[in-house]
Structure formats: C-alpha cells, structure tokens
C-alpha positions in Angstrom: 9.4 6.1 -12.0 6.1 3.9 -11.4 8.7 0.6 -12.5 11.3 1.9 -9.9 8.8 1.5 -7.3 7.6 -1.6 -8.2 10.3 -3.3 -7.9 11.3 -1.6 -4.7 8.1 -3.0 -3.4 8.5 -6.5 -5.0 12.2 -6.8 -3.2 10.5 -5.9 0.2 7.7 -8.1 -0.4 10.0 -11.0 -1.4 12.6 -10.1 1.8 10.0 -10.1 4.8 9.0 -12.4 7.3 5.2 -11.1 7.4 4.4 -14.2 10.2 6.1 -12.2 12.5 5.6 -8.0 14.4 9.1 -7.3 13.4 8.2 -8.6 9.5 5.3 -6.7 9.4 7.1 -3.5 10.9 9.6 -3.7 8.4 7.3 -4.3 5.7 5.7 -0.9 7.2 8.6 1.4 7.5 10.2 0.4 4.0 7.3 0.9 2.6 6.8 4.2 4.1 10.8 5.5 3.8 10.7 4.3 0.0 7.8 7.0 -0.5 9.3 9.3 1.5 12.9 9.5 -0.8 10.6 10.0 -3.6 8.3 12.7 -2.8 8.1 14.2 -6.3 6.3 10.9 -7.6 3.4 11.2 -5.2 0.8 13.2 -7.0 -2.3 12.1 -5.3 -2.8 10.9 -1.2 -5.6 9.6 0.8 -5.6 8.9 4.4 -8.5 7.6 6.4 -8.5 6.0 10.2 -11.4 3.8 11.3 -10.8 3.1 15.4 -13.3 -0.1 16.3 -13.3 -1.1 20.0 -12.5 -4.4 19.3 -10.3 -6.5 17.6 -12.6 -8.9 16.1 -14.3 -5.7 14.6 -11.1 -4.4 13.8 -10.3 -7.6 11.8 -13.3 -7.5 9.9 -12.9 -4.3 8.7 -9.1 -5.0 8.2 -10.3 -7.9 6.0 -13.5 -6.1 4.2 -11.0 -3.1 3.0 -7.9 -5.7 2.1 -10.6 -7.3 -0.1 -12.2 -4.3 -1.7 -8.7 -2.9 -2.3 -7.7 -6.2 -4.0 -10.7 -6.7 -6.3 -9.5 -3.7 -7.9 -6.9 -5.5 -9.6 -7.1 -7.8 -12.7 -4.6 -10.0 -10.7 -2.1 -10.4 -8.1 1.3 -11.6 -9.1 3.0 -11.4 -5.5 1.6 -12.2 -2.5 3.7 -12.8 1.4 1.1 -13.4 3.7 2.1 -15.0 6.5 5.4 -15.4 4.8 3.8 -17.6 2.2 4.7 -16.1 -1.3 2.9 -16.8 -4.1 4.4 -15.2 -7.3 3.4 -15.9 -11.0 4.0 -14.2 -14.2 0.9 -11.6 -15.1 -0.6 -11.5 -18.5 0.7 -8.3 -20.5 -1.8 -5.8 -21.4 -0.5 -3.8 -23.9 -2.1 -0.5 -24.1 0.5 1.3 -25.9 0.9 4.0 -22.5 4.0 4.0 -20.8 3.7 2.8 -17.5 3.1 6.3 -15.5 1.0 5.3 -12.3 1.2 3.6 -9.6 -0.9 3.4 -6.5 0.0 2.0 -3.3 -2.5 1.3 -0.4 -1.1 1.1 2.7 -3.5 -1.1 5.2 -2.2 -1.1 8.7 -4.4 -2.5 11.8 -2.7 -1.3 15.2 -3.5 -1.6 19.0 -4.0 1.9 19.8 -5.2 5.3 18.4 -3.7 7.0 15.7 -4.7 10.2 14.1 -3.3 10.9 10.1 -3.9 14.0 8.8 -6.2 14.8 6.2 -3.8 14.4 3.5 -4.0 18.0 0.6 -0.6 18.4 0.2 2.7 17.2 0.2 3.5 18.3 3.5 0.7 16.6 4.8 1.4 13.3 3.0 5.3 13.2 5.0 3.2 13.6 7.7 1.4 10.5 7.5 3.9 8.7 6.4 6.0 9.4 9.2 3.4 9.0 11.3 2.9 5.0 10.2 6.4 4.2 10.1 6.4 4.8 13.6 3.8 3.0 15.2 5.9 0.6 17.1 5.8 -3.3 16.2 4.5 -4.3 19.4 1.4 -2.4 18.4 0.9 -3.6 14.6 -1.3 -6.4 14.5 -1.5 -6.9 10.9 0.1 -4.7 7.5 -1.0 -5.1 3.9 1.2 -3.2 1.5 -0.9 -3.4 -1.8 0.3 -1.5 -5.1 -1.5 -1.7 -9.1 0.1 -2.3 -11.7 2.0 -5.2 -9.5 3.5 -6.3 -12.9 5.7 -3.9 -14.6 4.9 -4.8 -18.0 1.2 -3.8 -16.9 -0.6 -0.4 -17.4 -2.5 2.0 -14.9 -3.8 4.5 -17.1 -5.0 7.5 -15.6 -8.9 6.7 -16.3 -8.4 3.5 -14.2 -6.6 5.3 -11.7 -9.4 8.1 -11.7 -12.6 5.4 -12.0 -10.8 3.1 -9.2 -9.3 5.7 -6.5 -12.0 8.0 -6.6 -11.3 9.4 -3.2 -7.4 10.2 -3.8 -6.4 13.9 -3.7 -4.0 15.8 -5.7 -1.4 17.1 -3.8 
C-alpha cells in the first residue's frame, strides 16, 4: 500500500503550481483527502501546532522543522518548490523487506489559529485531517508535503521508522 501512496503523492507533487495559494491549497487538500480514502493504512499519527506572533518567527520555525524533517532522509528525489521540480532517480537500497511504511509529514504555516487534536486514534486522525484541508487558501502561507521512502524501490523498515518518528502514535 506504501507504493500506492507514493505515487499518489508523486502525481500531486508533479501537477501543482506551489508559487501560487491555490497550488499550495491543492497540494493540501489532496494530500489530506488521499489519507483520508485510505484510513486503514495509517497506523501511527502525530499532530503538533506551534502559533508565533509573527510571521518572520513563523517562517523560521516553518524553515527549522522543513529542514529537520528533511535531513531524515538519505535523499530527495522530487522536489516543487515554488513550482520548480527537481526529480532524479534515487539509489536502490536493497534490504530484502518489502516496502511496508511510509510516513508523510504534513507542514502547513497559516494566518490564523488552528487547534488539531491530539491525535490516539483513528477518529482523531480524520479529525485533523479534515481540519487542514480546510483552512482556506487565502490563509495558507506556505505547505510542505514531505513523505520517506520518496523512491519506491526504497525501504522504510520499521526500526528507521521507530529511531526517526519517535513521537508518532499508534492509532
């Protein structure tokens, strides 16, 4: 199932026009309705909401969690920022696992305040993502939709999902 959503996220990454609100609101709510039709694959959830007063602070912890996200992974093989895409072939890792994890990171940096739930179960996990697929595009300032293995000849095995994501919850 982990390849299935991979390349769902790899056709919205290639589709959007992340220079714009309306990119980055699409970006959001596919990302957000693709989880949502496949609530039996999401076995662990986090949610956490940081509100800063301003939005230079806001950027620079937008920016400090984009990059600690990111240098969990060995490498990036598509990238849309500002609808610039970058994609290259990754390296295989064979690890002789199937390909059974995925985790998706959802950063999203609104005008506003916005209170998830504390995500334990899978009721609470709709929640929030219902909750971020609405947040209208005039209030999204910026949306990073990040997801490991990107590749899907690549491996997550559930030790590097476990030593990486220590803070995600089974639901």
């Amino acid at each position: 199932m982990a390849r299935s959503f991979q390349k769902e996220l790899d056709q919205i990454a290639e589709k959007a026009d992340t220079s714009t609100p309306a990119g980055l609101s699409f970006v959001l709510a596919e990302t957000t309705l693709a989880l949502l039709r496949h609530p039996d694959c999401c076995i662990s959830a986090y949610s956490t909401v940081d509100v800063k007063r301003s939005m230079d602070d806001g950027e620079k912890r937008f920016n400090q969690l984009s990059i600690e996200e990111r240098g969990k992974f060995d490498e990036e093989t598509l990238v849309n920022v500002n609808s610039i895409k970058r994609q290259k072939a990754g390296t295989q890792r064979s690890s002789g696992f199937s390909n059974e994890y995925i985790v998706i990171t959802i950063l999203v940096a609104a005008e506003g305040v916005y209170k998830l739930p504390t995500i334990n179960s899978s009721s609470d996990l709709k929640t929030a993502l219902q909750m971020l697929g609405g947040v209208p595009s005039s209030k999204i300032m910026a949306v990073e939709v990040l997801w490991t293995p990107q590749n899907e000849n690549d491996t997550l095995s559930e030790r590097e999902l476990l030593e990486d994501y220590p803070l995600l919850r089974p639901l």
